[in-house]
N, C-alpha and C positions, 0 to 999 in steps of 0.2 A: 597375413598377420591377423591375429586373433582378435577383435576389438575388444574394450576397456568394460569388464563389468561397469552394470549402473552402479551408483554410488549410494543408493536405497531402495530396498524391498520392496517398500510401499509409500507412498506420498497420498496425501490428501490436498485437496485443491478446495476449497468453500468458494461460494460465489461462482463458481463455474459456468453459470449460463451469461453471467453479466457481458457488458464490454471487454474489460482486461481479464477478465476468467477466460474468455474464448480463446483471447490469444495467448494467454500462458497454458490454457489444455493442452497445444499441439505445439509448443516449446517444452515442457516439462517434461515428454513423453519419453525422451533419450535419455533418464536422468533417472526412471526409475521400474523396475519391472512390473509394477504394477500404478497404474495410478486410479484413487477412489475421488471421484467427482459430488458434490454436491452445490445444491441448489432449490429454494422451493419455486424455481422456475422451469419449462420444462429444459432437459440436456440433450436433447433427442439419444442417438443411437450411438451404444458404447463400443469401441474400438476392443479389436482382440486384449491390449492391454489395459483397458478401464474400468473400474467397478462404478456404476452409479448407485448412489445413495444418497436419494432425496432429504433434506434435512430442516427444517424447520429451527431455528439458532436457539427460539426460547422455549423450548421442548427440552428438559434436562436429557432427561432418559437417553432421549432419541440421540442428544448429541454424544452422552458416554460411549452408546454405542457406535459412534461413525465415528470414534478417536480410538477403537480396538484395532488392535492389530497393525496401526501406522506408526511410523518412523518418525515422520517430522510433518509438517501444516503451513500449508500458505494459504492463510488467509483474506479471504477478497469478499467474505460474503459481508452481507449488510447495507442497509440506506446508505448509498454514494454521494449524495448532497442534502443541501438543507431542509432542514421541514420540522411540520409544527412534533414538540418533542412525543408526544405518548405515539406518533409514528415512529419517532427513532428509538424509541423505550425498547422494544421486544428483542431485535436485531443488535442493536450497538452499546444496547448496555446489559439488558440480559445475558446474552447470547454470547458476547465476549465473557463475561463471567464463566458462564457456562464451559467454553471452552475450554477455558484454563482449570475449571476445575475436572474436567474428563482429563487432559494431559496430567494431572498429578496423577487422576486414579490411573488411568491406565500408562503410564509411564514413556509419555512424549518426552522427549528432554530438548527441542527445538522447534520454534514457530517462527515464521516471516509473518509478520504484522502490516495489513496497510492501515499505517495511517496517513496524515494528510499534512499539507503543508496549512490547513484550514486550522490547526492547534495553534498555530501561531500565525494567524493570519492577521492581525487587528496592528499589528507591528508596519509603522510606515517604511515603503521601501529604500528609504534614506539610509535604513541601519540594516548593516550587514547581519545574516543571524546563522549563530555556531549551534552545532546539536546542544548546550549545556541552556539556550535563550529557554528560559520559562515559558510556561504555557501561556498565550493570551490568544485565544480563541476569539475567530473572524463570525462565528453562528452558534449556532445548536451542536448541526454537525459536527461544527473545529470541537466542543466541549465533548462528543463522546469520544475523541482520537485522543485525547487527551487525556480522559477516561483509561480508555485502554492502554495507553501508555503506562499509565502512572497502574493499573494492574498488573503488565507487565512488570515494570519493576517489582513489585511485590512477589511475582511467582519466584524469580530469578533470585531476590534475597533472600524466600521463605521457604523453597522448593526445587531450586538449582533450575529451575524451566530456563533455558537460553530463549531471548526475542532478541531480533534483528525488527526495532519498529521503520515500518520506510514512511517517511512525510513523502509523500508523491507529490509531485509538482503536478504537471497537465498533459494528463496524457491522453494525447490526441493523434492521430497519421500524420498532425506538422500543424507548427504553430501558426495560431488565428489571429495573433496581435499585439501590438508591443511587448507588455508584460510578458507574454509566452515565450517572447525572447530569451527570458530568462530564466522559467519557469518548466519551461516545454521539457520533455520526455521522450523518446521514441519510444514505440512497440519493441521493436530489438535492444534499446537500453533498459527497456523496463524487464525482458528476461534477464536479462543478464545481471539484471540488480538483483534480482529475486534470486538468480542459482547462486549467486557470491553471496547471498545471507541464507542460503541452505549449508553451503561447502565449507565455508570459511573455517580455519578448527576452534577458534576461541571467540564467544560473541558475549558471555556473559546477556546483559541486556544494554544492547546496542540503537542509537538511534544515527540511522543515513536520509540524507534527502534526498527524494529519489529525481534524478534530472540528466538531460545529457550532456555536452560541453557546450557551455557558453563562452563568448565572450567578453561576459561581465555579469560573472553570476552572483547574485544577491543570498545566497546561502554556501556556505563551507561545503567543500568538497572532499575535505582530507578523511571524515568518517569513513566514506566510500571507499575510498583508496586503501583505508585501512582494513576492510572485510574484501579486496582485492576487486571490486568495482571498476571497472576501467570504460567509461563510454565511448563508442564508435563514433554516435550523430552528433550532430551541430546544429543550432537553428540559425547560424550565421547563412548558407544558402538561402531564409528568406528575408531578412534583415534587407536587404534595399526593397522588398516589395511592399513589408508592411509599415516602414516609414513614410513608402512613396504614398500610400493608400490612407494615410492618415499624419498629415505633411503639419497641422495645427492641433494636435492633443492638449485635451483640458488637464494641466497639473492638479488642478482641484477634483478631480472626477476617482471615485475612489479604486478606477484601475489602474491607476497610476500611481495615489497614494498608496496603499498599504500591501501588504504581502500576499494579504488573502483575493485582492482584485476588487471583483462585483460582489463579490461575499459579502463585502459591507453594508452591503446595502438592503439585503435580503432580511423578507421576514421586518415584525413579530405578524405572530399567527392567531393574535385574538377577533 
């Protein structure tokens, strides 16, 4: 039997050298006949089907051109956690601009966005929160994901550009502790979020939380299900370990309190 064309020419991957860039490199690879990697980190050695193309995010130029010729953008480049802002300035707010204005010129019509669940992290975890909960950002960081969100929508109303923004929970090989309970992600649910906000046919500008099955999850799951998300993992296999390992947790301690964790606590950087 003949197998299934990929379902895009070319894919661009940003952030490719990071943590979750690694493992969506060698998940993505079935998905598209070509995939262009970038990173200003190095990416070592490009596989028969990869184009590297190193990219700096607040380099205009550099970015129009590493958006020629691509289909659609999963984006993962950029500072992945907190810090004093003129480090997050070049990467998370330029460089997202940037982006989105190389997909108008050159005619992206789809990006998968990480953003974080850190946009709305400052929210205590008593209340439940739907993709529509406002932004109230847990750092710096949660304010550029929120940033970029709220650009997103802009392309999509201004420019027809479809985002699929993902608030990623924690992704880790397996959760570290209560919170991740609920929060946790696998490596294989986090492809598979990312190919359902490539494939889906109608995304307009979607916001999903990106997480796997919980047993008492603290964010809506029906966005996901609606761009045909379906998670595998569970973090209930570690659920008697991290309770047992931590049998007296402080309700006051802001891992507990709010959505965004230890976020809250982080920082200022004067």
């Amino acid at each position: 039997m003949k197998a299934p064309a990929a379902p895009f020419q070319r894919l661009l991957l940003t952030g490719a050298a990071g943590t979750l860039g690694r493992g969506l490199r060698a998940g993505l690879a079935g998905h598209c006949l070509a995939l262009r990697l970038s990173d200003i980190a190095p990416l070592g050695e490009a596989a028969a089907h990869e184009e590297l193309q190193p990219c700096a995010l607040e380099d205009r130029a550099a970015v129009n051109a590493l958006l020629r010729g691509v289909d659609a953008v999963v984006h993962f480049g950029g500072i992945a956690t907190e810090a004093a802002f003129d480090a997050l300035l070049p990467a998370n707010i330029t460089g997202v601009y940037n982006l989105y204005e190389a997909a108008r010129r050159q005619g992206v019509r789809r990006i998968v966005l990480a953003s974080s669940n850190h946009a709305v992290g400052a929210y205590p975890q008593t209340q439940r929160l739907d993709a529509a909960a406002p932004f109230r950002p847990d750092t710096l960081y949660g304010a550029t994901k929120a940033w970029a969100e709220t650009l997103a929508q802009l392309y999509w109303d201004r420019h027809g550009i479809e985002t699929v923004s993902l608030r990623i929970g924690s992704a880790t090989p397996e959760p570290q502790n209560r919170r991740m309970l609920a929060t946790w992600i696998s490596p294989g649910d986090l492809l598979r979020l990312v190919v359902a906000a490539l494939t889906a046919p109608q995304v307009g500008h979607s916001v999903v939380y990106g997480m796997s099955a919980s047993a008492h999850p603290v964010w809506d799951p029906s966005p996901g299900a609606a761009i045909g998300y379906c998670p595998r993992d569970s973090s209930e296999p570690w659920r008697a370990a991290l309770e047992a390992a931590d049998r007296s947790p402080d309700p006051a301690a802001p891992l507990l309190r709010f959505h965004g964790g230890d976020y809250m606590a982080l920082g200022p950087f004067d």
